[in-house]
PDB file of N, H, CA, C and O in Angstrom:
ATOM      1  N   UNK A   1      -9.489 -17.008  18.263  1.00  0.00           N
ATOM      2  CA  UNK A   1      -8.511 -16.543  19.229  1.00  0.00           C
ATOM      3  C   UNK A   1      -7.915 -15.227  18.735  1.00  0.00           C
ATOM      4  O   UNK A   1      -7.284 -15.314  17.682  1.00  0.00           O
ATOM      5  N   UNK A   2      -7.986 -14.234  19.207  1.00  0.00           N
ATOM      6  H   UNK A   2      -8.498 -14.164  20.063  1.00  0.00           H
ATOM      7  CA  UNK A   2      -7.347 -12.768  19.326  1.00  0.00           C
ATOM      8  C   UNK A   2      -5.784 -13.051  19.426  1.00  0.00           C
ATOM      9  O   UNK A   2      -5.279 -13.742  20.311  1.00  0.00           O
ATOM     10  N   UNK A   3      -5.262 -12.580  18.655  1.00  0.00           N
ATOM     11  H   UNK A   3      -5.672 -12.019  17.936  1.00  0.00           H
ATOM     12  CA  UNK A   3      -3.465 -12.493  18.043  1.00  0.00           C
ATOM     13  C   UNK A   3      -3.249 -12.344  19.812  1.00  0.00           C
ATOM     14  O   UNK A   3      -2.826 -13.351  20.380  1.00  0.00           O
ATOM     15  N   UNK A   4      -3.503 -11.259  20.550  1.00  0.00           N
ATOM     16  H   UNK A   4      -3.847 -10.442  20.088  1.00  0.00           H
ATOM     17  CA  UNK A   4      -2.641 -10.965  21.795  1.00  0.00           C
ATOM     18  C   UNK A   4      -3.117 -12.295  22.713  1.00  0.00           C
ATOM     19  O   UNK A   4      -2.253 -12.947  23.300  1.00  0.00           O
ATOM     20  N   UNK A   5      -4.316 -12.604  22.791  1.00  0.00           N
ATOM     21  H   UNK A   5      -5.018 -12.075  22.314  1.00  0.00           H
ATOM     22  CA  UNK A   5      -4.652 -14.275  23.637  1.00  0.00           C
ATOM     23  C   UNK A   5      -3.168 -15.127  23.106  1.00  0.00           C
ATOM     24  O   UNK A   5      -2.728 -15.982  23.875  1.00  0.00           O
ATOM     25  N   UNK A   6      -2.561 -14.911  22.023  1.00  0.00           N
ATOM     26  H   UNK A   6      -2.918 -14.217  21.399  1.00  0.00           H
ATOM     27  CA  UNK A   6      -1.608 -16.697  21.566  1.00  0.00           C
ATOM     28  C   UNK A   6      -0.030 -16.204  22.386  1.00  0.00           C
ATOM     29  O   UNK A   6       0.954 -16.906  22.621  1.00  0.00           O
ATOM     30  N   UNK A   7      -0.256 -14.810  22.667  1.00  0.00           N
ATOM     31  H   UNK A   7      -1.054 -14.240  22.475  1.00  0.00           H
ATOM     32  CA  UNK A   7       1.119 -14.903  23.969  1.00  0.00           C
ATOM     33  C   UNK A   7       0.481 -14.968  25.140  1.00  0.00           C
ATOM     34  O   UNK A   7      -0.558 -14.445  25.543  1.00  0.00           O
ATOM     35  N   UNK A   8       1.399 -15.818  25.711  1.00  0.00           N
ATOM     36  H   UNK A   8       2.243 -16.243  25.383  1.00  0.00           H
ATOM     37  CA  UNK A   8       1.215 -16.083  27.021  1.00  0.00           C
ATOM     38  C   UNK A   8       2.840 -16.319  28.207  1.00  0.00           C
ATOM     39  O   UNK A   8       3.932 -16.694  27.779  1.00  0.00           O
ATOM     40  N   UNK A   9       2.499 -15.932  29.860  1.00  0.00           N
ATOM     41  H   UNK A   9       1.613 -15.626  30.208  1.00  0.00           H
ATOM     42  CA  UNK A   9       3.570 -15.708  30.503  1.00  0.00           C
ATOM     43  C   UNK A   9       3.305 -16.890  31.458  1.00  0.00           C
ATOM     44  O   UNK A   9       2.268 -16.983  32.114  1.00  0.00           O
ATOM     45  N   UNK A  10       4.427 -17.892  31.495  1.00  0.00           N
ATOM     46  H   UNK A  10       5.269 -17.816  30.961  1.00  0.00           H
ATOM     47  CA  UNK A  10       4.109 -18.327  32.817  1.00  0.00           C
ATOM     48  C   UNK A  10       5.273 -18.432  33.521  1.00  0.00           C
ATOM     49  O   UNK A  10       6.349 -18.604  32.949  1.00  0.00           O
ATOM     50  N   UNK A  11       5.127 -18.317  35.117  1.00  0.00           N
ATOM     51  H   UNK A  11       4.253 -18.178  35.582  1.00  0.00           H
ATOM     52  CA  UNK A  11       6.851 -18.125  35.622  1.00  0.00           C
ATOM     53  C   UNK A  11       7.982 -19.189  35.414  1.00  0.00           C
ATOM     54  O   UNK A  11       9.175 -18.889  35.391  1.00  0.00           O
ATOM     55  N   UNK A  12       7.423 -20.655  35.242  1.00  0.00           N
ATOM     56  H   UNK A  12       6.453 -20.900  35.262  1.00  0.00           H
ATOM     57  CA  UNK A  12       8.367 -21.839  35.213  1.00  0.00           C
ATOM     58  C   UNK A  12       8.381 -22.262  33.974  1.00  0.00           C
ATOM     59  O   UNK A  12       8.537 -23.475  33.833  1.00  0.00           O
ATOM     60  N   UNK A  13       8.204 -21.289  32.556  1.00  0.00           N
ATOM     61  H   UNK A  13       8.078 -20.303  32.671  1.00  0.00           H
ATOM     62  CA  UNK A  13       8.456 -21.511  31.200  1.00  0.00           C
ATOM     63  C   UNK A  13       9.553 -20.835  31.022  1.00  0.00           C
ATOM     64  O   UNK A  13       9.335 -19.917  31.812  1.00  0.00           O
ATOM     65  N   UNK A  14      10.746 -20.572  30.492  1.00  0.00           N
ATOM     66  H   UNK A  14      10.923 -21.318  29.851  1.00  0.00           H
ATOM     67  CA  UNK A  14      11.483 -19.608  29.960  1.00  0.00           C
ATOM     68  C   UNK A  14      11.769 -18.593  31.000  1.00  0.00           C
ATOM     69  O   UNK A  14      12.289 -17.571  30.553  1.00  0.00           O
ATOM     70  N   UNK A  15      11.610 -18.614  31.961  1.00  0.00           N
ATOM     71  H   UNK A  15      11.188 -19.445  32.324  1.00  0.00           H
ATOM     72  CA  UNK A  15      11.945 -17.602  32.724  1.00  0.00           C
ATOM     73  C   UNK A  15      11.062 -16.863  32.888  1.00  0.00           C
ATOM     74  O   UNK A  15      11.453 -15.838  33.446  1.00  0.00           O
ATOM     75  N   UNK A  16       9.642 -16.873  32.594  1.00  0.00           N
ATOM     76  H   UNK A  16       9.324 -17.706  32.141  1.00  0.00           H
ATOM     77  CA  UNK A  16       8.522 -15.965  32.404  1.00  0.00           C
ATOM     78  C   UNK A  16       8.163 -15.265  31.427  1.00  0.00           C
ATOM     79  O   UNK A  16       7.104 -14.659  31.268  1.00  0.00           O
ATOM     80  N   UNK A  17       9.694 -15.406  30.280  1.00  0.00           N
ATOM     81  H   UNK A  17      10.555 -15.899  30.409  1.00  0.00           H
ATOM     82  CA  UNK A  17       9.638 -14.279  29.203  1.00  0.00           C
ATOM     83  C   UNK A  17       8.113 -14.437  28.401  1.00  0.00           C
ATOM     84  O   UNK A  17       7.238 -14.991  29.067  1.00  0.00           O
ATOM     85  N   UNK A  18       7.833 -14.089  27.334  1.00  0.00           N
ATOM     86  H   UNK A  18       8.543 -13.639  26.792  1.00  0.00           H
ATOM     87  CA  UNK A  18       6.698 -14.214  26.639  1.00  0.00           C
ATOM     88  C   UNK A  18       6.672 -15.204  25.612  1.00  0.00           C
ATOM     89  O   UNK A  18       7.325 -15.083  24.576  1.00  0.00           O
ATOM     90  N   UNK A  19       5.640 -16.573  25.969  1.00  0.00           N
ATOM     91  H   UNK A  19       5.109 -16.670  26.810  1.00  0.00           H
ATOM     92  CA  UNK A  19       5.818 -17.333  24.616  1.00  0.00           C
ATOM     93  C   UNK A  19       4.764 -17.293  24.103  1.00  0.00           C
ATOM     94  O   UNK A  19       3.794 -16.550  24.253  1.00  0.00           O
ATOM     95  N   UNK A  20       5.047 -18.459  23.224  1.00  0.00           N
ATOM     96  H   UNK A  20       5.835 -19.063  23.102  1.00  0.00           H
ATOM     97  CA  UNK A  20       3.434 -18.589  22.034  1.00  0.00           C
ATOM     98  C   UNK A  20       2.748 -19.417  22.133  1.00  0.00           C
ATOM     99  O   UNK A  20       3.107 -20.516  21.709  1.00  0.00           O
ATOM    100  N   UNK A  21       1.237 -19.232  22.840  1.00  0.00           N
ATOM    101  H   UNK A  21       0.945 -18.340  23.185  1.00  0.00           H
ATOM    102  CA  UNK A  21       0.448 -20.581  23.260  1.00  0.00           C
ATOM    103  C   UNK A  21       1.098 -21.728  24.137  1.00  0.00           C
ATOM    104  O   UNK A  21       1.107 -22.956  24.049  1.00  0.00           O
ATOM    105  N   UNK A  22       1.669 -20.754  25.073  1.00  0.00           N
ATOM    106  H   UNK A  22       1.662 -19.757  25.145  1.00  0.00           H
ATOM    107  CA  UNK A  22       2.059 -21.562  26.753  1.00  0.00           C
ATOM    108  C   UNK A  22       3.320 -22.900  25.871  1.00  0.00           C
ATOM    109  O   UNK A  22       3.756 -23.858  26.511  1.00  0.00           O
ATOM    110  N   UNK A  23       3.582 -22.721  24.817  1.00  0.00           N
ATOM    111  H   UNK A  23       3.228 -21.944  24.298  1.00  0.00           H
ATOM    112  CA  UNK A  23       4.594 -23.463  24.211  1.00  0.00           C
ATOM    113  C   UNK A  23       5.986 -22.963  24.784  1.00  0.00           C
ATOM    114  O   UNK A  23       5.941 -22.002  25.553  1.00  0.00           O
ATOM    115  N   UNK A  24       7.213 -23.521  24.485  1.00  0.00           N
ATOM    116  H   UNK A  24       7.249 -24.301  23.861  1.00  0.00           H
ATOM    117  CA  UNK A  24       8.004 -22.966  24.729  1.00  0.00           C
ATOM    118  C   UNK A  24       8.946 -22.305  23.629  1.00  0.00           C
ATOM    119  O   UNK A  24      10.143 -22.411  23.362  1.00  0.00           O
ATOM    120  N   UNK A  25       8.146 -21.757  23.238  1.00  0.00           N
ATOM    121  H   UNK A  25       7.173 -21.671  23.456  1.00  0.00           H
ATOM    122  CA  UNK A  25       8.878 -21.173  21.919  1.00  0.00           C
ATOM    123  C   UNK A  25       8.864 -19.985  22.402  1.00  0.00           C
ATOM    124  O   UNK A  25       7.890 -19.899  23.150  1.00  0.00           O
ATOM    125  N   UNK A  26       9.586 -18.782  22.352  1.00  0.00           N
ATOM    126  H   UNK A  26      10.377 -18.851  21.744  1.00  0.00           H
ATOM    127  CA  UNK A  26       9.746 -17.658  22.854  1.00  0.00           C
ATOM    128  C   UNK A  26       9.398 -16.372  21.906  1.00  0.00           C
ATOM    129  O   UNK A  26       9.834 -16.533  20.765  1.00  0.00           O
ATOM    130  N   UNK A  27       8.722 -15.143  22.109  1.00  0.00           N
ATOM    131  H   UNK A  27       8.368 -15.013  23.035  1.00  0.00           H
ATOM    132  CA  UNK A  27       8.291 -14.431  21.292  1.00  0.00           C
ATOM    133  C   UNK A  27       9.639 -13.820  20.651  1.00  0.00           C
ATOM    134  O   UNK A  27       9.667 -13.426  19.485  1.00  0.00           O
ATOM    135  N   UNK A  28      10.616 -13.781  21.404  1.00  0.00           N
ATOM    136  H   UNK A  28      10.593 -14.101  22.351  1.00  0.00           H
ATOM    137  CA  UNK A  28      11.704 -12.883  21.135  1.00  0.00           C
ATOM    138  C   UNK A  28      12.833 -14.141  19.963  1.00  0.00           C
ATOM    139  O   UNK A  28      13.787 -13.700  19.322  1.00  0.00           O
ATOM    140  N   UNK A  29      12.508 -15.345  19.939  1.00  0.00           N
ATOM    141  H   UNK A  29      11.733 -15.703  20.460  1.00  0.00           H
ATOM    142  CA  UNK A  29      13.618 -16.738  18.959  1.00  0.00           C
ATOM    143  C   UNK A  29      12.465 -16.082  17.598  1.00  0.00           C
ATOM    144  O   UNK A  29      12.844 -16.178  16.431  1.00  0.00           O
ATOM    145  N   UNK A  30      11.138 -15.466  17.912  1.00  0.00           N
ATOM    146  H   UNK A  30      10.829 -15.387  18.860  1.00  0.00           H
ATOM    147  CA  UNK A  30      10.649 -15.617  16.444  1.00  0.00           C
ATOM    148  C   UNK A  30      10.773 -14.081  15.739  1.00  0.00           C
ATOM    149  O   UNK A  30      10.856 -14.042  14.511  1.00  0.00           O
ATOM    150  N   UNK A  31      10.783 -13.061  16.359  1.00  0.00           N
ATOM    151  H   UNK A  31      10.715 -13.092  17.356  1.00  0.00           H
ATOM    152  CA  UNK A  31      11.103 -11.862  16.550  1.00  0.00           C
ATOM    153  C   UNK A  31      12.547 -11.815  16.216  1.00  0.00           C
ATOM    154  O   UNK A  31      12.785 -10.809  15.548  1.00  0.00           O
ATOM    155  N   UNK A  32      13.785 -12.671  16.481  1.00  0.00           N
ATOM    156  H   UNK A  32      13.592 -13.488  17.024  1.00  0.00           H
ATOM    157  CA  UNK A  32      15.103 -12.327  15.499  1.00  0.00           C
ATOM    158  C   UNK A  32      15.379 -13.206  14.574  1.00  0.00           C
ATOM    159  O   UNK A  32      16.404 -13.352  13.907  1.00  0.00           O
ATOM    160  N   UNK A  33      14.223 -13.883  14.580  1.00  0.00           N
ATOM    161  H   UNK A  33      13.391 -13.765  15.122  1.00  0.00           H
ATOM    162  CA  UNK A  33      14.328 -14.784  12.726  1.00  0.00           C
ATOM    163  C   UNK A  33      13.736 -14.117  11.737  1.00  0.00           C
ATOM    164  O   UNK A  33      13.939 -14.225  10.528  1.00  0.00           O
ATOM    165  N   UNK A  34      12.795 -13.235  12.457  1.00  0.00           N
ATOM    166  H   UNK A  34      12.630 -13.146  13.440  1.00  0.00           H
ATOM    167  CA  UNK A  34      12.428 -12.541  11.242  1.00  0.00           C
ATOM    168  C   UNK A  34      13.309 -10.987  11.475  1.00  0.00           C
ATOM    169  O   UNK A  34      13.133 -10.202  10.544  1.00  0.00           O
ATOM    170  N   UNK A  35      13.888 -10.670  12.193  1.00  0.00           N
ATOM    171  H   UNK A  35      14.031 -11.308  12.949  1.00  0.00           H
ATOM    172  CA  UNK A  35      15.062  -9.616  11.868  1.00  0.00           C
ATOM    173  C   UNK A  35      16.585  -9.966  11.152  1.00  0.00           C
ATOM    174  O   UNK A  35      17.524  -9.212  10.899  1.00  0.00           O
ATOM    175  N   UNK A  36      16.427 -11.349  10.950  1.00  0.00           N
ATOM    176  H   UNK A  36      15.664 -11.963  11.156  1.00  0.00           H
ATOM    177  CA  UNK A  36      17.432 -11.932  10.021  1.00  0.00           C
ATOM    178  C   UNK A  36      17.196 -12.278   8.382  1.00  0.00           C
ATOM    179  O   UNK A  36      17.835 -12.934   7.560  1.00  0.00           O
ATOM    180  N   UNK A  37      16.041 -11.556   8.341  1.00  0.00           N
ATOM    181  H   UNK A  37      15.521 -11.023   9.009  1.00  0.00           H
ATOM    182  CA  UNK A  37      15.836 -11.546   7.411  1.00  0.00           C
ATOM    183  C   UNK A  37      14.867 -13.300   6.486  1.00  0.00           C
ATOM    184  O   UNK A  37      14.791 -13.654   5.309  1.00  0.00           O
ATOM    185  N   UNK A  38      14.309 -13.938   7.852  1.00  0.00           N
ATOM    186  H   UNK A  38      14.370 -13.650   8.808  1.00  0.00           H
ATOM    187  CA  UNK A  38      13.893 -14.900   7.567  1.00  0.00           C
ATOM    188  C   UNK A  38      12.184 -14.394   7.345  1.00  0.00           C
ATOM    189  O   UNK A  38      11.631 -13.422   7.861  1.00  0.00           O
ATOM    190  N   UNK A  39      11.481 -15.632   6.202  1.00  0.00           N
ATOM    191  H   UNK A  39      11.931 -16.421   5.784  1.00  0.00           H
ATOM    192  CA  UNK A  39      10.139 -15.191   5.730  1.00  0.00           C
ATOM    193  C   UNK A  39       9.649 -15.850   6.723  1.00  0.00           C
ATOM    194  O   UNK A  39      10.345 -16.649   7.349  1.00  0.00           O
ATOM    195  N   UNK A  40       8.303 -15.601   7.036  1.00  0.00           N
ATOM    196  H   UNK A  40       7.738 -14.951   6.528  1.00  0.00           H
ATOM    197  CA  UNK A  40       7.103 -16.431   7.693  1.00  0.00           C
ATOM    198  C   UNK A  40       6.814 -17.867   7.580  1.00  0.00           C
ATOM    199  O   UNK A  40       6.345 -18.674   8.383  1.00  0.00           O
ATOM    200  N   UNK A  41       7.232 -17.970   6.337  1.00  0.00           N
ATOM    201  H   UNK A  41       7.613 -17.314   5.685  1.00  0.00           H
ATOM    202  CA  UNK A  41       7.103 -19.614   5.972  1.00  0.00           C
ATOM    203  C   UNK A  41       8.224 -20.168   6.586  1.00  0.00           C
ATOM    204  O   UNK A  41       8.106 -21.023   7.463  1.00  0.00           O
ATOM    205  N   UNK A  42       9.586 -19.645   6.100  1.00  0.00           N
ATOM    206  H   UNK A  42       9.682 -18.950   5.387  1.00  0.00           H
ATOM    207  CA  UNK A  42      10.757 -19.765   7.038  1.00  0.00           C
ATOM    208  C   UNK A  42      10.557 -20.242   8.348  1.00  0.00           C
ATOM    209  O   UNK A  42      10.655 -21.434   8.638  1.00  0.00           O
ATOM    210  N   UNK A  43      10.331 -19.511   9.002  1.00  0.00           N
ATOM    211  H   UNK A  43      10.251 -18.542   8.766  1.00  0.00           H
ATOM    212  CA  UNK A  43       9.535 -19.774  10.674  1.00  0.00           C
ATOM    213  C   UNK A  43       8.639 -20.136  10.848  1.00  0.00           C
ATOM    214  O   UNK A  43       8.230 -19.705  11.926  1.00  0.00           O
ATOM    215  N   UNK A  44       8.022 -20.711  10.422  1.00  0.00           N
ATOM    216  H   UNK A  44       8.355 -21.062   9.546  1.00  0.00           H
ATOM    217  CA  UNK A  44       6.666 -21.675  10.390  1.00  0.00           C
ATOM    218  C   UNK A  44       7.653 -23.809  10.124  1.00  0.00           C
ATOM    219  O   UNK A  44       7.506 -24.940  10.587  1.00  0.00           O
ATOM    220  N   UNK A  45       8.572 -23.063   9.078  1.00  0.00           N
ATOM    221  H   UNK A  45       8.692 -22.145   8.702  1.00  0.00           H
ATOM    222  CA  UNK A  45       9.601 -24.702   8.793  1.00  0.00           C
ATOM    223  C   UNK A  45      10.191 -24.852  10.056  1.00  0.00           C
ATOM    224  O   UNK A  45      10.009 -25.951  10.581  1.00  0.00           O
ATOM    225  N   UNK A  46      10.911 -23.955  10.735  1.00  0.00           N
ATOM    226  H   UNK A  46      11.059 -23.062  10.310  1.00  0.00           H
ATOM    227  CA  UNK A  46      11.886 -23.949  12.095  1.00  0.00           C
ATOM    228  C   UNK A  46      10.880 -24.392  12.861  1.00  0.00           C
ATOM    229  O   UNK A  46      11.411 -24.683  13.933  1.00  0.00           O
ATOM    230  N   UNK A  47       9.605 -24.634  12.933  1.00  0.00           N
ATOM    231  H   UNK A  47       9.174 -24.398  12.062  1.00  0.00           H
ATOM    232  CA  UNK A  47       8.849 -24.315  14.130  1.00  0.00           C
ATOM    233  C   UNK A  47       7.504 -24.711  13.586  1.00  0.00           C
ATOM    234  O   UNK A  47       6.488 -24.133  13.199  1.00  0.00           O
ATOM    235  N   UNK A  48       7.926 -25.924  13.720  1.00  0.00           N
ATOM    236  H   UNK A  48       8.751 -26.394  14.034  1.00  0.00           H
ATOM    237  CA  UNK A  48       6.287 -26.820  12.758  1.00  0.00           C
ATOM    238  C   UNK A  48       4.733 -26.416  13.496  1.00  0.00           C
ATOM    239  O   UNK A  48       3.770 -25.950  12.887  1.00  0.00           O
ATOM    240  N   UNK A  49       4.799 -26.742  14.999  1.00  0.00           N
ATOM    241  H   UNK A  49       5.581 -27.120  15.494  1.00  0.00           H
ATOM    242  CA  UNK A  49       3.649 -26.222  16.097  1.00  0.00           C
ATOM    243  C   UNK A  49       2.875 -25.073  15.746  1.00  0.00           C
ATOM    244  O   UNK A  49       1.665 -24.939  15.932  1.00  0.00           O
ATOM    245  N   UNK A  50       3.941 -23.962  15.039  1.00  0.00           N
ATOM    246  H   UNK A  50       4.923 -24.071  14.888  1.00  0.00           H
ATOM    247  CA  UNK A  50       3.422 -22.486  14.723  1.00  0.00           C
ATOM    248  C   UNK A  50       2.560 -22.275  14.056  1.00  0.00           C
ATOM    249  O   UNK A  50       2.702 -22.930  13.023  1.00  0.00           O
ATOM    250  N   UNK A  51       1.400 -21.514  14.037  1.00  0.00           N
ATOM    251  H   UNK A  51       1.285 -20.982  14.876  1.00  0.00           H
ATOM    252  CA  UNK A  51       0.748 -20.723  12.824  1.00  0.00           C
ATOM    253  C   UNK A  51       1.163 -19.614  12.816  1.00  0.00           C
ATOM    254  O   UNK A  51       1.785 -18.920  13.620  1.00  0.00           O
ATOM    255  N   UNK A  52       0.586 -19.418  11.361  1.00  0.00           N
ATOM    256  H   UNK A  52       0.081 -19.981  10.707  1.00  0.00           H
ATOM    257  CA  UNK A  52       1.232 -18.227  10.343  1.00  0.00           C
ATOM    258  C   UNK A  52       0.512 -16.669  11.887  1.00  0.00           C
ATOM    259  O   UNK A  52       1.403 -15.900  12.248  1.00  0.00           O
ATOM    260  N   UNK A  53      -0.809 -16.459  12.490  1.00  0.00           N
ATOM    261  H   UNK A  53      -1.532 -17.083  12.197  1.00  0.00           H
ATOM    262  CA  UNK A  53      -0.832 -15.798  13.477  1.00  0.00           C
ATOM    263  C   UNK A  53      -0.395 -16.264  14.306  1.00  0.00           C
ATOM    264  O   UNK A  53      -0.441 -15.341  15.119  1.00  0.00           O
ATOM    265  N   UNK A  54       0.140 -17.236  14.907  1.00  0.00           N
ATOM    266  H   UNK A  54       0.178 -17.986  14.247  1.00  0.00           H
ATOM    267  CA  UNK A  54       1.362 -16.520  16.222  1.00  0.00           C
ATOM    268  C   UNK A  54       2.512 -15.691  15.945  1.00  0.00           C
ATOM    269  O   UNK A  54       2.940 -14.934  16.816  1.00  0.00           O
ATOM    270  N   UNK A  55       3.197 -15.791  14.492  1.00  0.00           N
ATOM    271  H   UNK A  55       2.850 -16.406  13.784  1.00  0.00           H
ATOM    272  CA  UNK A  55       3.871 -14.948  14.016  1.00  0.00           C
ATOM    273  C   UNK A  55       3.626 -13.366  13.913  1.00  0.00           C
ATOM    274  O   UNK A  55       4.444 -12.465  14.103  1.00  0.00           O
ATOM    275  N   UNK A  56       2.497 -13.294  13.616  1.00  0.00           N
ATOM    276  H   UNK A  56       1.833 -14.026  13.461  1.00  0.00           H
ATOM    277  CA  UNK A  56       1.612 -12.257  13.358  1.00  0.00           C
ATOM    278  C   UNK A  56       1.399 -11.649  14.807  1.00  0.00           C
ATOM    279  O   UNK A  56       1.807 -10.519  15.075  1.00  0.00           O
ATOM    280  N   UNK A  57       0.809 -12.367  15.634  1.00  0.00           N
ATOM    281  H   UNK A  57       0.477 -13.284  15.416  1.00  0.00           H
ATOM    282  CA  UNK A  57       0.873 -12.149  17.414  1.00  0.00           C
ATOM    283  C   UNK A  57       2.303 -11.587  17.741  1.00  0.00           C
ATOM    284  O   UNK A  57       2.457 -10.519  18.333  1.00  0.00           O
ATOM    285  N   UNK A  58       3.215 -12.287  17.365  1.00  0.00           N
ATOM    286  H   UNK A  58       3.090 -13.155  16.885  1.00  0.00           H
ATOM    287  CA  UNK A  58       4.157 -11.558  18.185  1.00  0.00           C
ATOM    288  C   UNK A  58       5.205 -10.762  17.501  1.00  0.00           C
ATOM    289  O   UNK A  58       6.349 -10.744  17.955  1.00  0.00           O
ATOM    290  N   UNK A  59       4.739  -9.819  15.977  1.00  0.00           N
ATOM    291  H   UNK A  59       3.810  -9.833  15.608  1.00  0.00           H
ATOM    292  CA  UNK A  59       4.493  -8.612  15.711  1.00  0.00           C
ATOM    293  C   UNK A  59       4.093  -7.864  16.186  1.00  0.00           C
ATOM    294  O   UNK A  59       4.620  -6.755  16.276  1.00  0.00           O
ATOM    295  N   UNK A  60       2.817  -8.239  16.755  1.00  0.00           N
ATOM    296  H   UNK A  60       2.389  -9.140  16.682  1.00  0.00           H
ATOM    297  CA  UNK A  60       1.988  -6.946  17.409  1.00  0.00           C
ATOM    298  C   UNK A  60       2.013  -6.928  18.835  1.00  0.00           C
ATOM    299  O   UNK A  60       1.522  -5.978  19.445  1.00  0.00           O
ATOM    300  N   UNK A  61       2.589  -7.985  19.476  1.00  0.00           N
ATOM    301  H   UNK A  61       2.987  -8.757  18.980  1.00  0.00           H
ATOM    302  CA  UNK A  61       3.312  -7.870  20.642  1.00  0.00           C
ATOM    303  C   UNK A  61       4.447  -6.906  20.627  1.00  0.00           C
ATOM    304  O   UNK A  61       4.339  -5.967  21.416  1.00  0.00           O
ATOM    305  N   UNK A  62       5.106  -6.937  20.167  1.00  0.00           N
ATOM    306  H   UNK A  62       5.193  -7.700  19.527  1.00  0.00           H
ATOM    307  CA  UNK A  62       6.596  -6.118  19.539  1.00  0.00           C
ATOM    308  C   UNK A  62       5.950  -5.090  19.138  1.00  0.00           C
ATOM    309  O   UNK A  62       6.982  -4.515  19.483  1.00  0.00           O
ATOM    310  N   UNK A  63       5.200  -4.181  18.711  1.00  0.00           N
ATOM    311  H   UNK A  63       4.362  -4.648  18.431  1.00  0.00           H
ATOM    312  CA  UNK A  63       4.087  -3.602  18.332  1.00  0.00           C
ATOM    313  C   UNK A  63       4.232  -2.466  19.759  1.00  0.00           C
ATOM    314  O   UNK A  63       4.843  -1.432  20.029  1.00  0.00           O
ATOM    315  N   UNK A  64       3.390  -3.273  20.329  1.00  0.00           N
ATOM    316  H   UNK A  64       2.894  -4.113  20.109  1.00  0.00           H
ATOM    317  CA  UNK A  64       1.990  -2.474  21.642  1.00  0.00           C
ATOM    318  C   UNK A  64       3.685  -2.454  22.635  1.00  0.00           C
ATOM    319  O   UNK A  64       3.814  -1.240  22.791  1.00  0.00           O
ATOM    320  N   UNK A  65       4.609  -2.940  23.143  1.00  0.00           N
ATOM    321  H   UNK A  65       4.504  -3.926  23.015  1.00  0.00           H
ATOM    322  CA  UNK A  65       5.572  -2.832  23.730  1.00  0.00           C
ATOM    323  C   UNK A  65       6.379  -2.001  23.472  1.00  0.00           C
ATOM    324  O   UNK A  65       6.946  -1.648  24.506  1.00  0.00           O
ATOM    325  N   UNK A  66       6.849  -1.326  22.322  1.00  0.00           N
ATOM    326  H   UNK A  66       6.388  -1.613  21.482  1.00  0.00           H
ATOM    327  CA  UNK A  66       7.379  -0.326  22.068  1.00  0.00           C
ATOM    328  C   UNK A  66       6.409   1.301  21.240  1.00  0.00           C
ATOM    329  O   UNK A  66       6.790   2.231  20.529  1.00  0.00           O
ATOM    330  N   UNK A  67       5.329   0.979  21.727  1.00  0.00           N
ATOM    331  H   UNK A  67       5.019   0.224  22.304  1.00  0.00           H
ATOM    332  CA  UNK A  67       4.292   2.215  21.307  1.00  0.00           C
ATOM    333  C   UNK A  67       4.399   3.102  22.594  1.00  0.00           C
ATOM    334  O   UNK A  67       4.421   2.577  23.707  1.00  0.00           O
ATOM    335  N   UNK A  68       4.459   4.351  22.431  1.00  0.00           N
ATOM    336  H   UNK A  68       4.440   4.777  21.527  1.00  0.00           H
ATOM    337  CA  UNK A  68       4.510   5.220  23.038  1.00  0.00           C
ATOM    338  C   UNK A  68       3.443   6.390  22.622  1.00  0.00           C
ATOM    339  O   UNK A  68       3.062   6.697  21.493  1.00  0.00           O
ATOM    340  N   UNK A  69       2.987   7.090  24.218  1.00  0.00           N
ATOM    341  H   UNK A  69       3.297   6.841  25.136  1.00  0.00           H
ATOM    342  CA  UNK A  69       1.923   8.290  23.351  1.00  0.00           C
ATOM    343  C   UNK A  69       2.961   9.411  22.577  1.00  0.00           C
ATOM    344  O   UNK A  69       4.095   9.831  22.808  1.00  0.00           O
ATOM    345  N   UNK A  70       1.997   9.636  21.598  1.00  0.00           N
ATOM    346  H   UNK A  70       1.076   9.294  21.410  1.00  0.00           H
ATOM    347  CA  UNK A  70       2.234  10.966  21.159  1.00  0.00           C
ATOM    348  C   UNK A  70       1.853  12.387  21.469  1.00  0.00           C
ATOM    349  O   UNK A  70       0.740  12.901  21.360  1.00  0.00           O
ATOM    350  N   UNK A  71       3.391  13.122  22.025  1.00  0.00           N
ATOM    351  H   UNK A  71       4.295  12.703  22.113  1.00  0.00           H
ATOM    352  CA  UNK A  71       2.881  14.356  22.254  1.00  0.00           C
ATOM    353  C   UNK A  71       2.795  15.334  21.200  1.00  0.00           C
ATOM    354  O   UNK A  71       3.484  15.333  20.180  1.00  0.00           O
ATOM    355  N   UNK A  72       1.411  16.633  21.681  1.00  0.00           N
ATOM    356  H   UNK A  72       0.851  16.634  22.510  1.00  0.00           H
ATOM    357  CA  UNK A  72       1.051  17.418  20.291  1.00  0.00           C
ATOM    358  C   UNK A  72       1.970  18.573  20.673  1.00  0.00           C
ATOM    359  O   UNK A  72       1.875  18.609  21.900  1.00  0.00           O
ATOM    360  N   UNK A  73       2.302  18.954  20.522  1.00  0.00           N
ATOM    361  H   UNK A  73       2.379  18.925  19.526  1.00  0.00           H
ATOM    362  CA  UNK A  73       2.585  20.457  20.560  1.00  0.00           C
ATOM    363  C   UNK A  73       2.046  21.505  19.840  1.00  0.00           C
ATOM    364  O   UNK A  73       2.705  21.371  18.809  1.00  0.00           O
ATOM    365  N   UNK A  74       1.240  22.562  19.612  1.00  0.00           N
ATOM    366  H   UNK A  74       0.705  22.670  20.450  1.00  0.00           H
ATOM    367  CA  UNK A  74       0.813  23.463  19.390  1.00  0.00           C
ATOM    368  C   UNK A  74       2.324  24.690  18.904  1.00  0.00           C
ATOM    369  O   UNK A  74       3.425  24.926  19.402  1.00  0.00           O
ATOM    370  N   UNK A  75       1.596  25.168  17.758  1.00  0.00           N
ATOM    371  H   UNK A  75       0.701  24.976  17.354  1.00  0.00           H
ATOM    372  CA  UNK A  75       2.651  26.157  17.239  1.00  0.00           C
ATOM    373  C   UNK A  75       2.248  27.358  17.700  1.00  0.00           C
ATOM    374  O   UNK A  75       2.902  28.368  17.445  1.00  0.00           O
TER     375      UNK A  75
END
C-alpha cells in the first residue's frame, strides 16, 4: 500500500476531514501529537490500530498540501 492510498475521505466520517485507513482517526489528532512534541512510538501507544506508515502517510499528506511551485526568477 502507497503511504497516500492509507488516507482516505469519506463524507459521514469526521466530517469528511482526512483519516487513516477509512478509520476514524483523523490525519490532523496525529499531525498535533507529533507537533507536541510526541515520538512515533508515542502515537502508535495512543492509537494501537496505527502503523508506524500511517504516521509517515500523514507527513506526507501535510507534505503535498502545503507544497507550492517554485518561482525562478532570472537575474
Amino acid at each position: 500500500m502507497k503511504l497516500q492510498d492509507r488516507i482516505t475521505f469519506e463524507p459521514g466520517k469526521c466530517g469528511g476531514r482526512p483519516c487513516i485507513r477509512s478509520m476514524r482517526i483523523r490525519v490532523i489528532d496525529v499531525l498535533e501529537m507529533l507537533a507536541r512534541d510526541m515520538s512515533t512510538d508515542e502515537v502508535l501507544e495512543q492509537f494501537p490500530d496505527l502503523e508506524r506508515d500511517d504516521v509517515l502517510a500523514c507527513l506526507d499528506y501535510a507534505a503535498s498540501r502545503l507544497g507550492h511551485p517554485r518561482i525562478m526568477v532570472s537575474a
